[in-house]
N, C-alpha and C positions, 0 to 999 in steps of 0.2 A: 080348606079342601085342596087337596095335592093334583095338579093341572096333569092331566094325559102328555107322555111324550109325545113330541113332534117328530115325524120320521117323513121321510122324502117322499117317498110308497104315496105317505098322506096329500103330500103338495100337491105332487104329479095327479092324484087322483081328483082332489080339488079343483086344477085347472084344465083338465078335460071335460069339465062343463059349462067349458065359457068356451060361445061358439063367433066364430069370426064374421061379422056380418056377411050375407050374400053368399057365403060357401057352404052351408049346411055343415060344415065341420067345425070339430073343435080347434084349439089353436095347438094342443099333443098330436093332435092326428097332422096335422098342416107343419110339422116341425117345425114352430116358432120359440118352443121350450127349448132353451140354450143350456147343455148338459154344466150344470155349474150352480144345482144347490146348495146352499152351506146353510146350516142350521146350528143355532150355539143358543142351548136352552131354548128360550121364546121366541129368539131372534132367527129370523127368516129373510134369506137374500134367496135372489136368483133374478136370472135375465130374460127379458124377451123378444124375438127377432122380430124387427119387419124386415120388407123387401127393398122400401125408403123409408128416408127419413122425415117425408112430410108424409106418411099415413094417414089421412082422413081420419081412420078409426082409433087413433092413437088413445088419448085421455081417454076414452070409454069402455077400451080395452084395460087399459090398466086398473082403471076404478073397480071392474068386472072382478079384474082375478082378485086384486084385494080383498072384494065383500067375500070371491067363491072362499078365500082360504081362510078367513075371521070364519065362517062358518061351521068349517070341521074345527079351528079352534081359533077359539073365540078370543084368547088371549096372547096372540102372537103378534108381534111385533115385524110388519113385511116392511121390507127395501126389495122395490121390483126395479131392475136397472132395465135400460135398452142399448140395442143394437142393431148396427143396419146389415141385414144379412148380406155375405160376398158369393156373389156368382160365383160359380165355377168357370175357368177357365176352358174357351173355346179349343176343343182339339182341332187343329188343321189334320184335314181328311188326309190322307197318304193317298198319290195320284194313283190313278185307277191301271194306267201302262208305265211304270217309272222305267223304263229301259229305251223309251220311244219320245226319240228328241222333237221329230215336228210329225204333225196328224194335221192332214191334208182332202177338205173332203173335195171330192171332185159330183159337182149339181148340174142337174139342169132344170128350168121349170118346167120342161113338158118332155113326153115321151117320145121316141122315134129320133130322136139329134145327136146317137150314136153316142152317148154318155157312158156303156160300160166298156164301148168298145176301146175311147179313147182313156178310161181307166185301164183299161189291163192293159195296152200298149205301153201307156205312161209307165205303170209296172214296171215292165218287165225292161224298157229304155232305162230308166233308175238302177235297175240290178246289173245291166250291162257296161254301166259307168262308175262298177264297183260299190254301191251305196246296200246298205242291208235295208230289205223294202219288203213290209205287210202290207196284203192287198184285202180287204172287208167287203165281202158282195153284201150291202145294207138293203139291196134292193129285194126285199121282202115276197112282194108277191110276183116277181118276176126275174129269178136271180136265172143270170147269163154268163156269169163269167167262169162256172167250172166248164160249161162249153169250149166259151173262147180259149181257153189254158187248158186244154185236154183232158179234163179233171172230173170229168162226168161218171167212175166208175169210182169214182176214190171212197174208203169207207176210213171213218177216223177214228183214232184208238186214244187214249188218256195216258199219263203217268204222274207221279209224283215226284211235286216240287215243295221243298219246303211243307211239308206235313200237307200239300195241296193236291189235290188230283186233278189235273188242266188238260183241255184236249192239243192234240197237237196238231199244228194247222198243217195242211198240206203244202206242197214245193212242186211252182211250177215254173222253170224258165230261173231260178235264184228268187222267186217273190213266193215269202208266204202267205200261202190264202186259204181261207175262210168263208162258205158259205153257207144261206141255211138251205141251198140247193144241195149240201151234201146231207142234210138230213131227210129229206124226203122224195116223195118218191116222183121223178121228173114226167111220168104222166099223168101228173095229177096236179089239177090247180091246186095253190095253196091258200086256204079261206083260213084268215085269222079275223078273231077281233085285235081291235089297236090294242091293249093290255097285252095278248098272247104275244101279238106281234112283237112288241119292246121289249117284253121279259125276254123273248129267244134271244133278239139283238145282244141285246146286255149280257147272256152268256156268254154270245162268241166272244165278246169283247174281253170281261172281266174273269172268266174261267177259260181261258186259254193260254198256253204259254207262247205268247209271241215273241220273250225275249229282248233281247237289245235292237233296237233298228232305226236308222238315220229316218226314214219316211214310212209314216202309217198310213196308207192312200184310203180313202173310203169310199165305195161307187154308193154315191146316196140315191135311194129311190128320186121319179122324178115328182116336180113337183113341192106343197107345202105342205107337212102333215104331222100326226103322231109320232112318225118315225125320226122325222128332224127334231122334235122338242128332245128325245128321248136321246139320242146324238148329243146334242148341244151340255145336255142335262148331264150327261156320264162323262163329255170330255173334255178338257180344254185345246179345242181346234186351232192350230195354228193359222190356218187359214183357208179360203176356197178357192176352186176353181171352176167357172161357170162357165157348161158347155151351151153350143147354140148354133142355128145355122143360121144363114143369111136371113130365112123366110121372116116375111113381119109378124107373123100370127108365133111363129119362134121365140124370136126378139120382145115382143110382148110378156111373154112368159117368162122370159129370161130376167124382164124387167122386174117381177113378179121375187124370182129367187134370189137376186142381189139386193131388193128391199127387205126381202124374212134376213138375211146375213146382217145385214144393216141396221135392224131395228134394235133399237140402245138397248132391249133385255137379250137380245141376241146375242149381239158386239164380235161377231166372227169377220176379220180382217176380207177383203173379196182381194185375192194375189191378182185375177186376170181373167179374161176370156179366151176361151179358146175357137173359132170360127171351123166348127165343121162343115165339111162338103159344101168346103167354098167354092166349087168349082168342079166339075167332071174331065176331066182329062184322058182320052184313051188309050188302053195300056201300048202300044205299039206306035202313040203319038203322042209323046209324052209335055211337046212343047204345047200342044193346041191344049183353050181353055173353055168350055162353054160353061158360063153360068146359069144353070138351071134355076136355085134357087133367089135367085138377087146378086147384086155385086157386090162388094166390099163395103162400100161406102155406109150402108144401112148399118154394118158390125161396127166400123170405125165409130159413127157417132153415137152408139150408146156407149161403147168405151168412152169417147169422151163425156158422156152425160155426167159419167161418174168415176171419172178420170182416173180410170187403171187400161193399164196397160193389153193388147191383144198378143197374148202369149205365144198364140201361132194361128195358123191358114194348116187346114188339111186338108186336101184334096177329096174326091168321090172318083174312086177307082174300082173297079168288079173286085180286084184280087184282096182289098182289105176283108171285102165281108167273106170271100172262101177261105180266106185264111183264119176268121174267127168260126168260121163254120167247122173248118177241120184241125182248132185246137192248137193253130200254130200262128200267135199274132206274128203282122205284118211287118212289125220292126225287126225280127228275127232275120229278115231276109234283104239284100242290097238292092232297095227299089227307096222311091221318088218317095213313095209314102214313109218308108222308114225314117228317109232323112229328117221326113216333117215331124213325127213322132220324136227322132232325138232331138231334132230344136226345140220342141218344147219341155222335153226334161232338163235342159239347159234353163232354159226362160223361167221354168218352175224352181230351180234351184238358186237361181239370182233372186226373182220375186219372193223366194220364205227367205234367203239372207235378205234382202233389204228390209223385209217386215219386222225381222227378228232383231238386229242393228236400229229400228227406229219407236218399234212397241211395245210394251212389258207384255211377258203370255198373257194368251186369253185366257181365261177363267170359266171352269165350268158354270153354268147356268144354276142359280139358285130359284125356284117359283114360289114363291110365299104363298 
C-alpha cells in the first residue's frame, strides 16, 4: 500500500500540538519551529529553537514532536536538529536632546530658597557669556519663571522639523524657555496627577525644538518626587546644582536632595551648592552684612560633608525679587548681585568641565 506524501503544511501542522510546558502554547505559535524543513520522500529533518542550550524541557520536547509527526505519518523517518535561539540585538536609544552638550538641573529640597530665581539668573549669566542656553521651568505646580523672564503673555506656536511638528520655546534675555506655565492659565492652580504631570514634562522636553545648545538648565520642582524619577528617566543629566540657604531646617532638606542625586539608581554627578541669601545687605550699604538666616559656616560644612564645592554666596537684596517681579532678572543690570550671579556661571562652567574631564556621561535612568 502506497504511503500518503509528506508535505510541510503536514509537519507544521503536527507540531502545533505539542505544547511547551508552563506557556499554554504551542511551540509554532512561540516560534521555536526554525524555517528549514526539508523532506526527501519519508525522510524528515527540521530544527528546533530554544532560548538556551540547557532547556529543562529539552528531551521531552523532542520525544513530543517525533510521536506528534509518526502520527500524521506513521512511516516517516524524523532528524529533529536544535538550536539556540539569537537575541536580537539591543538598539541603543538615540538621545532624547542630541544637539545639548551638558543638562544641568538646578534642585532644591525645599521650597522658598529662591531655586527658580537663581535658575533664570544663572540663565540668562550663561547667554551673556556668549553660551547658547535652554531654560526648563520643570517646576510643575508652581512654574515662576515666565514671570521672572517677562514671559507671562507668550503663546507658543509649532513648526516642522524633519517630518516633526515641535513647539518652539520662547526667547528671553538669549535663553530658551519652556514652561508649562505657558500652557495654562496663570490664575489657576495647576492639579495634576503624577502621570499627567510627567507626560506634560516629557512633551516640553521631547517635542520641542530646542536645537543645539552648550547648557540645558532645568529649574526642578522642590523637593523628592515623581517629577525627578521622570527627569532622571528621560535624561542623561550632566549634573546638579543644589540650591539652599543657610537655615538648618534648609540645609536638612538640601541634605535630603544631594542623597536622591547620590543614590547609585540615580548616579546624577552633584557640581556644587549654591548658598542663597547668605546674608542681607542694604541696597544703599552695600558693605554691611547681616545674617538673617545663619552664617556661612552651616553651608561650608555640609559642602564638606559631601565634598563639593560652594559655587557661590548670593546675597538678600529687595531689588533681586523686584527685578524677578518685573520680568527683568537681576544680572541684567550692574549691581552687587549681578556680580554674584556671574561668578557662579563661571564656577558652574568650571564644575561641568571638571565633571566632564573626570566622568563618562551619565546615563539615563533605566527602572526595571
Amino acid at each position: 500500500m502506497a504511503q500518503d506524501p509528506i508535505y510541510p503544511a503536514l509537519i507544521t501542522e503536527a507540531l502545533s500540538t505539542v505544547r511547551y510546558p508552563g506557556s499554554g502554547r504551542n511551540i509554532v505559535e512561540l516560534g521555536m519551529l526554525e524555517d528549514d524543513i526539508r523532506i526527501d520522500g519519508n525522510k524528515v529533518s527540521f530544527t528546533i529553537l530554544f532560548d538556551k542550550p540547557t532547556d529543562p524541557f529539552k528531551a521531552s520536547l523532542l520525544k513530543t514532536a517525533e510521536a506528534a509527526i509518526r502520527l500524521k505519518a506513521p512511516n516517516a523517518e524524523v532528524t529533529i536538529n536544535t538550536a539556540t535561539r539569537v537575541a536580537a540585538p539591543v538598539q541603543e536609544k538615540a538621545p532624547v536632546l542630541p544637539g545639548v552638550k551638558n543638562i544641568v538641573a538646578v534642585s532644591s529640597g525645599k521650597g522658598g530658597v529662591g531655586k527658580s530665581t537663581v535658575a533664570a539668573n544663572l540663565a540668562v549669566a550663561l547667554a551673556a557669556e556668549g553660551y547658547k542656553v535652554g531654560l526648563l521651568d520643570a517646576d510643575i505646580f508652581g512654574p515662576s519663571v515666565p514671570k521672572m523672564l517677562g514671559l507671562e503673555s507668550t503663546e507658543l506656536y509649532m513648526h516642522e522639523v524633519d517630518g516633526r511638528n515641535l513647539i518652539i520655546p520662547a526667547v528671553a534675555y538669549g535663553v530658551k524657555v519652556l514652561s508649562i506655565g505657558f500652557l495654562i492659565d496663570p490664575d489657576s492652580a495647576a492639579v495634576w496627577r503624577g502621570a499627567m504631570a510627567s507626560n506634560a514634562l516629557k512633551q516640553l522636553i521631547e517635542q520641542a525644538d530646542w536645537g543645539e545648545l552648550d547648557y540645558f538648565l532645568i529649574d526642578m520642582p522642590p523637593g523628592t518626587s515623581d517629577i525627578h524619577l521622570t527627569l532622571v528617566q528621560t535624561l542623561g543629566i550632566t549634573g546638579a546644582v543644589v540650591v539652599t540657604t543657610p537655615q538648618q531646617v534648609a540645609l536638612a532638606d538640601a541634605r535630603k536632595g544631594i542623597a536622591m542625586f547620590r543614590d547609585p539608581k540615580i548616579n546624577v554627578p552633584v557640581l556644587g551648592i549654591v548658598d542663597n541669601m547668605a546674608w542681607f545687605t542694604p541696597e544703599l550699604h552695600p558693605e554691611e552684612r547681616y545674617y538673617l538666616f545663619g552664617h556661612d559656616e552651616a553651608v561650608d560644612a555640609l559642602a564638606a560633608q559631601y565634598e563639593v564645592p560652594v559655587l557661590a554666596r548670593i546675597p538678600l537684596v529687595a531689588s533681586v525679587g523686584e527685578h524677578s517681579d518685573s520680568g527683568r532678572p537681576i544680572v541684567t543690570e550692574p549691581t552687587a548681585s549681578a556680580q554674584a550671579f556671574m561668578h557662579l556661571a563661571h564656577e558652574v562652567t568650571e564644575a561641568v568641565d571638571r565633571r566632564n574631564a573626570d566622568l563618562p556621561p551619565t546615563q539615563s535612568v533605566r527602572m526595571k
